[in-house]
Kinemage of the C-alpha trace (Angstrom):
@kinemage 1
@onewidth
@group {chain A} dominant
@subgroup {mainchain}
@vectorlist {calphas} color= white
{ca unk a 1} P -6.490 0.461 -16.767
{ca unk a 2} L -9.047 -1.237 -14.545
{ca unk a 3} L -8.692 -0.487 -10.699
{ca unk a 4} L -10.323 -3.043 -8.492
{ca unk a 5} L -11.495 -2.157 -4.822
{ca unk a 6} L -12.555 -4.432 -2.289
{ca unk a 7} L -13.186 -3.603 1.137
{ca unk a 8} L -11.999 -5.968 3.891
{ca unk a 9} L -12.028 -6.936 7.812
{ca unk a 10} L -8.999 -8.359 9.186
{ca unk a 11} L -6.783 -8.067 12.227
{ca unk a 12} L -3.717 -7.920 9.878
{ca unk a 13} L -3.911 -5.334 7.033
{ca unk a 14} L -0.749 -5.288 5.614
{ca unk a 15} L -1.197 -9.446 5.212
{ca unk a 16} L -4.582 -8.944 3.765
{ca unk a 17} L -3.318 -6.314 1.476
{ca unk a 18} L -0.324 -8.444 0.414
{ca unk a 19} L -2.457 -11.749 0.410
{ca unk a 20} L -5.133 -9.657 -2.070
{ca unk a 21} L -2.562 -8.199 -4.559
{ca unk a 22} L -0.930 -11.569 -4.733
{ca unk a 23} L -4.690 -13.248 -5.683
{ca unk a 24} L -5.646 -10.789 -8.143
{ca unk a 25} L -1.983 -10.589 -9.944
{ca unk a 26} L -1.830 -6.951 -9.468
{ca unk a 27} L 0.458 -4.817 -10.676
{ca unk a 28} L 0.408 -1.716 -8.416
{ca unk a 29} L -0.424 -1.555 -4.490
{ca unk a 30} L -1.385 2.138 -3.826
{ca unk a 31} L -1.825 2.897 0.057
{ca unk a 32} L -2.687 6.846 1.599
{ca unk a 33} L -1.403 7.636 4.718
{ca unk a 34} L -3.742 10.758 4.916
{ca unk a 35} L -6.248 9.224 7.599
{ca unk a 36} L -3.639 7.403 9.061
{ca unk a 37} L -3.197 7.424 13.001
{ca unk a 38} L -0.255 10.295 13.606
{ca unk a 39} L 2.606 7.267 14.698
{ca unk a 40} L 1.963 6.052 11.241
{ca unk a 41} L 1.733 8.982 8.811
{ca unk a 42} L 5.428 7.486 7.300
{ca unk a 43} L 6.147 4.448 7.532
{ca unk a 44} L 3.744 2.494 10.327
{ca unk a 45} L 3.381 -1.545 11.096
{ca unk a 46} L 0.607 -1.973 7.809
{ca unk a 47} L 3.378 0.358 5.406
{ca unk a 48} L 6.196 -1.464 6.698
{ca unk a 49} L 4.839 -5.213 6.523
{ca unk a 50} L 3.322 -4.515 2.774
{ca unk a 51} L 7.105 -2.852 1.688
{ca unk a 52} L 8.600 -6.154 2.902
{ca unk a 53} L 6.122 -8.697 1.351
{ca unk a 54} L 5.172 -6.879 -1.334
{ca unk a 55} L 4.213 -8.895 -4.456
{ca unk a 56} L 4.310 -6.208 -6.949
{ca unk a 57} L 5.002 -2.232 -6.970
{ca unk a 58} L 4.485 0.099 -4.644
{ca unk a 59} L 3.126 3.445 -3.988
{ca unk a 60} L 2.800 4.990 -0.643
{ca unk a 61} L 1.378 8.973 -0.600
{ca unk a 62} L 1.595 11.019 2.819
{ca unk a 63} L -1.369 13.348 3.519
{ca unk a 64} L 1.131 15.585 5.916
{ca unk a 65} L -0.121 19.359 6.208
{ca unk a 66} L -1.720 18.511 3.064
{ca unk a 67} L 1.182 18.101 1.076
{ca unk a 68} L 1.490 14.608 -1.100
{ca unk a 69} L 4.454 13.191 -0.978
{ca unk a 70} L 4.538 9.975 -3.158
{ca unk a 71} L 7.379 7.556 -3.615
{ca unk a 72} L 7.317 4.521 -6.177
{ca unk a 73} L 10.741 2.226 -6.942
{ca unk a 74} L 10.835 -0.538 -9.158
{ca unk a 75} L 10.076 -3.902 -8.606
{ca unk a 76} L 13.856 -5.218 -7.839
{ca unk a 77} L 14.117 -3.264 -4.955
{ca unk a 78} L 12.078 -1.849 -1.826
{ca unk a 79} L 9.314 -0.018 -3.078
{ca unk a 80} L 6.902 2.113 -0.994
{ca unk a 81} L 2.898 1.805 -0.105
{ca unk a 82} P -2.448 0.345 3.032
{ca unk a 83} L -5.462 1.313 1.534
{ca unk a 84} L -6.187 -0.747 -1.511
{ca unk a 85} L -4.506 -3.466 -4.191
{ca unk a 86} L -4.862 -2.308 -7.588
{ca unk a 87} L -5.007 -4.631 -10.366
{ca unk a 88} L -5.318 -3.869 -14.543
C-alpha cells in the first residue's frame, strides 16, 4: 500500500480533502479527530462535509480520553472520516 500526504491551505477543508481524494483516485480518506477543536471531536463542519461528498471510503478515529474509536462503512452507504486522503 502506498499512503500519500500532502499538506494544504484552504479556507474549506472538507472541499480540499474531498477535491484531493477525488484527483488522486484514492481509495481510503482517513481523518483524526484527536487535535480537533472540542465542538468537533464527533462529527464537526470538515467530518460532516467530507461524509456527504465523499468520493471513496471513509474512516473517521476520535482521540476522546484517549480512547480510539474508529468507524468505516462501505462505499454504498455513509461512511465516516479531516486530516489526510490516502491513495494506493
Amino acid at each position: 500500500m502506498k499512503v500519500r500526504i500532502n499538506p494544504i491551505r484552504t479556507r474549506n477543508p472538507g472541499r480540499a480533502i474531498v477535491e484531493e481524494a477525488r484527483q488522486r483516485g484514492s481509495d481510503l480518506i482517513y481523518v483524526s479527530t484527536e487535535h480537533a477543536p472540542n465542538d468537533e471531536r464527533v462529527l464537526g463542519p470538515t467530518t460532516r462535509y467530507i461524509l456527504a461528498k465523499r468520493p471513496c471510503r471513509v474512516i473517521v478515529e476520535g482521540g476522546g480520553d484517549g480512547a480510539a474509536q474508529a468507524a468505516s462503512r462501505s462505499a454504498s452507504g455513509a461512511v465516516p472520516l479531516p486530516a489526510a486522503a490516502r491513495s494506493s
